[in-house]
Backbone as CSV, one residue per row, in Angstrom:
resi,resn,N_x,N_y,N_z,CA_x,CA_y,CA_z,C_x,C_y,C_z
1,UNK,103.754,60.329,196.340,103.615,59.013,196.911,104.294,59.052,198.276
2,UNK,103.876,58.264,199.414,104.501,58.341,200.887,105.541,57.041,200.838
3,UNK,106.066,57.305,201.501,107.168,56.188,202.003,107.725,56.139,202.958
4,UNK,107.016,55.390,203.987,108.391,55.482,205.333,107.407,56.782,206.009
5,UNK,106.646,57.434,205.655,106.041,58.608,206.001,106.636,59.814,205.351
6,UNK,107.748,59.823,204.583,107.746,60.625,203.894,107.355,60.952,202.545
7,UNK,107.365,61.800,201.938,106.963,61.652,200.611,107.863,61.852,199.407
8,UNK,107.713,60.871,198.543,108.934,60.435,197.364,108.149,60.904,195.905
9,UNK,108.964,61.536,195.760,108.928,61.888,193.711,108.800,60.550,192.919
10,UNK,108.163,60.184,191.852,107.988,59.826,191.103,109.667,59.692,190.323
11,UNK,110.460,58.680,189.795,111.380,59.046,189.129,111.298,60.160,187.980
12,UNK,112.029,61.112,187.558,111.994,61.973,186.568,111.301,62.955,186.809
13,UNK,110.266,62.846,187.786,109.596,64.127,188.052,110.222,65.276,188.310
14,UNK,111.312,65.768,189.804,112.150,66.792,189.418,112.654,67.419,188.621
15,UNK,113.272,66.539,187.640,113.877,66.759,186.289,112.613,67.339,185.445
16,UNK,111.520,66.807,185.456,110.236,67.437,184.548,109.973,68.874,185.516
17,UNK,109.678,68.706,186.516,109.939,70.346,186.876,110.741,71.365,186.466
18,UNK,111.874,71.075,186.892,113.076,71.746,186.598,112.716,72.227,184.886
19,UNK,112.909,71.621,184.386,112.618,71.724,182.625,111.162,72.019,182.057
20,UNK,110.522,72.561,182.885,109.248,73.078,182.160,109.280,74.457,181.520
21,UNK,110.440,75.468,182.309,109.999,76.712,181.675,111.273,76.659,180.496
22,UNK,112.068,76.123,180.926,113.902,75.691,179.523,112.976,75.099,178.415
23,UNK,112.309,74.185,178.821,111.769,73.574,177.186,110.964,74.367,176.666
24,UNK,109.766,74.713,177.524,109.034,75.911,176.580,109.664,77.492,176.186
25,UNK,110.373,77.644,177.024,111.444,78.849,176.305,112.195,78.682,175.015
26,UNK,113.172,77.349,175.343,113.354,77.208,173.801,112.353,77.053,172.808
27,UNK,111.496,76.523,173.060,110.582,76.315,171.490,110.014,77.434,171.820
28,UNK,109.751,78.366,171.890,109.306,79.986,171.854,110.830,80.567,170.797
29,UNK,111.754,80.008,171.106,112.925,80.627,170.465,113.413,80.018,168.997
30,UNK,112.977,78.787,168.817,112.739,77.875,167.649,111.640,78.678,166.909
31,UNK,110.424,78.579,167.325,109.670,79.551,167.106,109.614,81.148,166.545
32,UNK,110.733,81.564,167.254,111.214,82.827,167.031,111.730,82.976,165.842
33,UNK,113.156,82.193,166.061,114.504,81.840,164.744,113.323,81.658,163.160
34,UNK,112.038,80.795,163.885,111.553,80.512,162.152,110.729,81.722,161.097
35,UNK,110.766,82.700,162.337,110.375,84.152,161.508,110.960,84.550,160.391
36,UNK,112.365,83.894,159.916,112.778,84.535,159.017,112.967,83.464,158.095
37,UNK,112.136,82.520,158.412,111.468,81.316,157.029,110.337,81.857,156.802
38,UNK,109.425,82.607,157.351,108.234,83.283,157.740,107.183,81.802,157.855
39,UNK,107.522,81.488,158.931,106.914,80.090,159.397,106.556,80.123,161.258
40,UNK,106.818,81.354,161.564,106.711,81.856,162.985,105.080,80.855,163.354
41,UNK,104.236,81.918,162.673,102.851,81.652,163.005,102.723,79.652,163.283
42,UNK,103.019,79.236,161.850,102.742,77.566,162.063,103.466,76.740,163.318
43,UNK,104.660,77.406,163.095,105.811,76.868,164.027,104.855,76.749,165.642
44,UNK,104.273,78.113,165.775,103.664,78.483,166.727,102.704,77.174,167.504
45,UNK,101.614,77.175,166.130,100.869,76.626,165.887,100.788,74.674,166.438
46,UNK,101.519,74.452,165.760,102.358,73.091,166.052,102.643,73.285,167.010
47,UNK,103.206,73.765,167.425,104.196,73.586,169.284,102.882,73.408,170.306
48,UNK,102.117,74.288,169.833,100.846,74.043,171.062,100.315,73.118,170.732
49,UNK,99.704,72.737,169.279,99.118,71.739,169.285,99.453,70.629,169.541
50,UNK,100.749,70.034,169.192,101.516,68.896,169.123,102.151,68.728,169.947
51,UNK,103.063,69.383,170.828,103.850,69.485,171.910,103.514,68.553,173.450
52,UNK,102.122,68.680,173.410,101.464,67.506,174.703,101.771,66.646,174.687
53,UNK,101.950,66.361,172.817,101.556,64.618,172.722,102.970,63.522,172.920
54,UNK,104.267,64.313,173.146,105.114,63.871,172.931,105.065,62.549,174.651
55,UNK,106.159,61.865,174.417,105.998,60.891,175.789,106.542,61.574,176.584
56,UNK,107.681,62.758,176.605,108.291,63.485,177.388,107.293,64.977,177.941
57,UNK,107.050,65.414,178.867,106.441,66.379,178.948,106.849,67.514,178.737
58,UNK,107.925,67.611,178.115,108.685,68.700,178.030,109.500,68.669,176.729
59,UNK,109.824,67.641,176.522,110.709,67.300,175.087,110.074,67.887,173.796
60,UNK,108.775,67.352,173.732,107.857,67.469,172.802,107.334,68.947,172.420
61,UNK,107.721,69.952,173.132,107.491,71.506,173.008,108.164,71.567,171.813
62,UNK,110.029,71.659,172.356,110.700,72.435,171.006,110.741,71.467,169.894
63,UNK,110.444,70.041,170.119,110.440,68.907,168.649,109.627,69.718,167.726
64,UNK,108.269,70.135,168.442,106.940,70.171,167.964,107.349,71.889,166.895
65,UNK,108.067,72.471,167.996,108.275,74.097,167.062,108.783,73.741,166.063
66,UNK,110.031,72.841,166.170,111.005,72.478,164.979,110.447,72.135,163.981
67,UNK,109.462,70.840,163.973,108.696,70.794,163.239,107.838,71.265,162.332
68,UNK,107.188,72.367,162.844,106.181,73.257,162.387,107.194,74.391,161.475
69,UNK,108.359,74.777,162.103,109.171,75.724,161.473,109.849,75.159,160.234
70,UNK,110.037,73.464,160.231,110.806,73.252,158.787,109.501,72.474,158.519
71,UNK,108.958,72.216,158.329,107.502,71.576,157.740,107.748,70.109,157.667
72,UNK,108.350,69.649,158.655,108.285,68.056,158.383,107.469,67.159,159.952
73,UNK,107.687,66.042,159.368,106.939,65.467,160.845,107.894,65.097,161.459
74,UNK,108.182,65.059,162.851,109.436,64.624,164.157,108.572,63.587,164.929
75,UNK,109.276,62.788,165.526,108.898,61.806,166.300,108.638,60.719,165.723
76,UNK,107.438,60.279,166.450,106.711,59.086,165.426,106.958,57.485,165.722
77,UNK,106.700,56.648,165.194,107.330,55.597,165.882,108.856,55.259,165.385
78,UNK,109.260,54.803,166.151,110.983,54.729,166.209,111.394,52.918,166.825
79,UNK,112.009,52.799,166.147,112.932,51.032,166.197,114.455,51.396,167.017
80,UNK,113.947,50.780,168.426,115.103,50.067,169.072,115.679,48.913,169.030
81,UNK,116.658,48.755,168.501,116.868,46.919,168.501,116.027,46.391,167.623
82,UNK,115.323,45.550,167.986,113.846,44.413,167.712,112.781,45.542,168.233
83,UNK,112.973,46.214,169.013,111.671,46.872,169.865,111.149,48.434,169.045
84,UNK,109.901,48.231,168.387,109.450,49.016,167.984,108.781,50.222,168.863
85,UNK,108.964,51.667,169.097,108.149,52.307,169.792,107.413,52.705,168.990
86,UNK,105.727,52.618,169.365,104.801,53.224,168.850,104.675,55.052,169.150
87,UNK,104.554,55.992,168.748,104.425,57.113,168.838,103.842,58.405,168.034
88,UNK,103.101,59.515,168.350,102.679,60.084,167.374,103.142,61.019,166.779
89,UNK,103.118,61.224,165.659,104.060,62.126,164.661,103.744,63.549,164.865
90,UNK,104.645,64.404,165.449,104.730,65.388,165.676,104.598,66.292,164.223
91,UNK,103.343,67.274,163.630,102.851,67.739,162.872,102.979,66.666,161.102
92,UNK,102.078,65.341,161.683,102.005,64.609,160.804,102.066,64.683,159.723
93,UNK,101.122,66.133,159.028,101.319,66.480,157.777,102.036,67.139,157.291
94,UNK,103.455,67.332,158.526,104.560,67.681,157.451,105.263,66.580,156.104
95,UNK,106.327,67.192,155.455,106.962,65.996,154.883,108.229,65.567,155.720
96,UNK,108.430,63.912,154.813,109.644,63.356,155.509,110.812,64.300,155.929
97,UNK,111.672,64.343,156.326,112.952,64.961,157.062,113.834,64.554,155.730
98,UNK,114.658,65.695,155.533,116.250,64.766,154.930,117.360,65.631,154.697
99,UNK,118.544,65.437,154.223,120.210,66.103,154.716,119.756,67.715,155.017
100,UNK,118.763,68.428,153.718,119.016,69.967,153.979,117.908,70.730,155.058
101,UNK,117.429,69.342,156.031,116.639,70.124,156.859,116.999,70.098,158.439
102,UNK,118.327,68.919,158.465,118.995,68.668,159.350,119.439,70.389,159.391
103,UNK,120.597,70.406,158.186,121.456,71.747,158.834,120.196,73.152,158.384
104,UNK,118.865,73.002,157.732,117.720,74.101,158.422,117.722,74.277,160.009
105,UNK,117.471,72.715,160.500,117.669,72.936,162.011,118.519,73.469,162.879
106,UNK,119.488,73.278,162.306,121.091,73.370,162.669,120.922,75.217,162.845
107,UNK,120.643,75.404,161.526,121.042,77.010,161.437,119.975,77.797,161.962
108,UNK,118.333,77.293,162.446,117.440,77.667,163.654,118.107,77.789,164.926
109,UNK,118.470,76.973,165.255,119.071,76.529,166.460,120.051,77.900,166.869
110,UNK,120.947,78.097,165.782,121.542,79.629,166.073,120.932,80.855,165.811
111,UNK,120.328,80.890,165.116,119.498,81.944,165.216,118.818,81.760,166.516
112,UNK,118.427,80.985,167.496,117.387,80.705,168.307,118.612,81.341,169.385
113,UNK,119.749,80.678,169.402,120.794,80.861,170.634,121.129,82.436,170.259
114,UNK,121.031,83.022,169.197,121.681,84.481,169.097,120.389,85.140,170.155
115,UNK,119.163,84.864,169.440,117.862,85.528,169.891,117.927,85.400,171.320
116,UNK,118.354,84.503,172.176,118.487,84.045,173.317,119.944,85.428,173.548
117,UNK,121.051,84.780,173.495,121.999,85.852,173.603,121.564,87.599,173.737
118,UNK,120.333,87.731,172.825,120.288,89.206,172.627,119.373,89.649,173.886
119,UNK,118.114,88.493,174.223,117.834,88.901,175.439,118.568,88.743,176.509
120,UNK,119.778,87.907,176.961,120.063,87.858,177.954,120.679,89.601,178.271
121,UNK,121.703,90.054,177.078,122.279,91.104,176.870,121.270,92.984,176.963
122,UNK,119.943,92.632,176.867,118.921,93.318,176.875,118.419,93.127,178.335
123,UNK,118.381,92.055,178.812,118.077,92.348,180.705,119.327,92.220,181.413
124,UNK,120.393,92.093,180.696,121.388,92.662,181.457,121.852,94.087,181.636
125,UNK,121.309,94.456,180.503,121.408,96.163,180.309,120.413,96.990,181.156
126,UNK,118.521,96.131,181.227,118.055,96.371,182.228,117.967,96.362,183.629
127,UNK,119.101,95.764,183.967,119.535,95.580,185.208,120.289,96.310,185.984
128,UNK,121.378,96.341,184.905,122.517,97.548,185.338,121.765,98.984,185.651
129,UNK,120.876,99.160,184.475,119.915,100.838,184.568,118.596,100.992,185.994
130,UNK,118.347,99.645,186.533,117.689,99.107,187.781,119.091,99.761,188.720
131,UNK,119.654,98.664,188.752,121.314,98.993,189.784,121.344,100.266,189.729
132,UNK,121.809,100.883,188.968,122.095,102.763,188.312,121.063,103.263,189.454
133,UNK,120.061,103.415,189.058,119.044,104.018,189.600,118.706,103.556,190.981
134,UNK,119.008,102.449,191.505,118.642,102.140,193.085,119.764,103.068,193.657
135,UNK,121.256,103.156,193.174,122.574,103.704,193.462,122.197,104.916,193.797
136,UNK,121.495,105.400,192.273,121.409,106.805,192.501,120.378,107.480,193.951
137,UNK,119.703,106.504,194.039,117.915,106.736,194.760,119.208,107.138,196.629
138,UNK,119.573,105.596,196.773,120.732,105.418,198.120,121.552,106.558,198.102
139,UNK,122.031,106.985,197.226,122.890,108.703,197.123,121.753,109.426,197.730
140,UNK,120.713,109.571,197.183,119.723,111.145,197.207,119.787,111.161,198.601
141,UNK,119.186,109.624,199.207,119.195,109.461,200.744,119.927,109.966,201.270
142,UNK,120.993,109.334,201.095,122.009,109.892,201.954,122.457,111.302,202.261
143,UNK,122.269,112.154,201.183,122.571,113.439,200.794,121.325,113.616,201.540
144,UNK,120.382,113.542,201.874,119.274,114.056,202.274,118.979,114.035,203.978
145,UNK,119.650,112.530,204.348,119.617,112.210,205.761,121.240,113.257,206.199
146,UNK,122.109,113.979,205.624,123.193,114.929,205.863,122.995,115.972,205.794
147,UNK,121.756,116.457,205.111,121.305,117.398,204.979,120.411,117.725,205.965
148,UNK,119.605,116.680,206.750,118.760,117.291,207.555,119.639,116.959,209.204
149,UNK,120.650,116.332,208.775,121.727,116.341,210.388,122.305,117.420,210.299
150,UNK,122.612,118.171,209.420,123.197,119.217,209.212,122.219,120.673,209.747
151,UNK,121.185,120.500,209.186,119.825,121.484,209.659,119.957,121.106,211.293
152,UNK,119.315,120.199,211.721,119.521,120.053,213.054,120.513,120.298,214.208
153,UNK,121.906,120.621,212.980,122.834,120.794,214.008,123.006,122.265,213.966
154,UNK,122.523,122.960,212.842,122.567,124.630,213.194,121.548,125.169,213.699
155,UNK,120.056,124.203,213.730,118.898,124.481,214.978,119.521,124.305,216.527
156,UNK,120.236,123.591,216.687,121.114,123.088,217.799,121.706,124.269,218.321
157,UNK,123.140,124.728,217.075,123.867,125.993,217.305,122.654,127.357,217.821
158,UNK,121.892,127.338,217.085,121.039,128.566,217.025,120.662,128.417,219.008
159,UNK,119.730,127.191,219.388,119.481,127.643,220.091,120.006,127.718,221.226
160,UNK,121.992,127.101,221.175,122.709,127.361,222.225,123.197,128.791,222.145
161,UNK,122.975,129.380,221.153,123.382,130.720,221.037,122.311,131.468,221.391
162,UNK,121.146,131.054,221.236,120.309,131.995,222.323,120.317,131.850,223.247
163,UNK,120.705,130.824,224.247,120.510,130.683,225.429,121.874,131.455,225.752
164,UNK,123.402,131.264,225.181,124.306,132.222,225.511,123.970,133.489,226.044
165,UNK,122.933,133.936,224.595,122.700,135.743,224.848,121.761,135.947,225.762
166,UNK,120.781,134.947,225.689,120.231,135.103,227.162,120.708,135.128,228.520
167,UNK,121.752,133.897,228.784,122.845,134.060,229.839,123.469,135.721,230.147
168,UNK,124.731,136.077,228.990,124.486,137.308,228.776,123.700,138.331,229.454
169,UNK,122.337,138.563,228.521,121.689,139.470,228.528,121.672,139.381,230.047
170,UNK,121.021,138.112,231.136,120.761,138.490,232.073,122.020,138.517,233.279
171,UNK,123.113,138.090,233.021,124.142,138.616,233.626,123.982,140.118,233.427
172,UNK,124.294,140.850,232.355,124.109,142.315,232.566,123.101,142.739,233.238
173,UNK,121.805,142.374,232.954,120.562,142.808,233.918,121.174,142.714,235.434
174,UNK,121.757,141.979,235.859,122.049,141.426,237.249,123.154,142.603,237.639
175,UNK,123.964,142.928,236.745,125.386,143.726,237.454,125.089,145.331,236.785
176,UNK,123.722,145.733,236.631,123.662,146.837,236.787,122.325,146.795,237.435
């Protein structure tokens, strides 16, 4: 939108930028964690399907994995005050939610942050072996650009030493 001639964001829009690849990463990792409910595939399943529908463009990803991974429905319509929000139930045909699926979530959630932890620790390891190897590459160089100043400087020697013996040689030619 313009304003003034410049152009203005939408409220929340930044923030929905910013959080497009964090929300779908986590529910890839919700997703992940539910492999060992062996609920990966549905979890999957749900997140794409359901994940649009949320009012947040981004919220509705990892609700939607969560969902699919403990088999219940998330969202839905919800009571503020007097004020009812209408909304659609994130994998409808799960069942209701209740105490032992809270801490299911709970204990996804770490499994999801370990799984997270293990990649960060896995491209940090790829990084260092990147680093390693650029280090090593900048050594070869260097050893290589000393090596050929070094050649150049005994092509150098060589051919002030012929010109010596030439000096030389033709001084003697001259004094006999």
């Amino acid at each position: 939108m313009l304003h003034g001639g410049k152009v203005v964001l939408r409220e929340g829009v930044l923030d929905d930028l910013l959080n497009l690849i964090p929300a779908r990463s986590t529910a890839l990792l919700i997703a992940a964690a539910s492999l060992f409910r062996g609920r990966i595939l549905i979890a999957l399943k749900i997140m794409m399907r359901d994940g649009k529908y949320h009012a947040s463009p981004n919220a509705g990803w990892p609700e939607a994995a969560m969902a699919g991974a403990l088999d219940v429905w998330l969202a839905g319509p919800r009571r503020y005050g007097n004020r009812v929000r209408q909304a659609r139930r994130l994998h409808g045909a799960g069942r209701d939610a209740d105490q032992a699926d809270i801490f299911g979530s709970l204990r996804l959630l770490l499994i999801a942050q370990i799984l997270f932890g293990a990649m960060m620790v896995i491209m940090l390891v790829f990084m260092m072996v990147i680093i390693m190897v650029m280090i090593f590459m900048v050594i070869i160089m260097i050893i290589m650009i000393i090596i050929v100043i070094m050649m150049m400087m005994i092509i150098i020697m060589i051919i002030i030493m012929v010109i010596i013996i030439m000096i030389i040689i033709m001084v003697i030619i001259i004094m006999i």
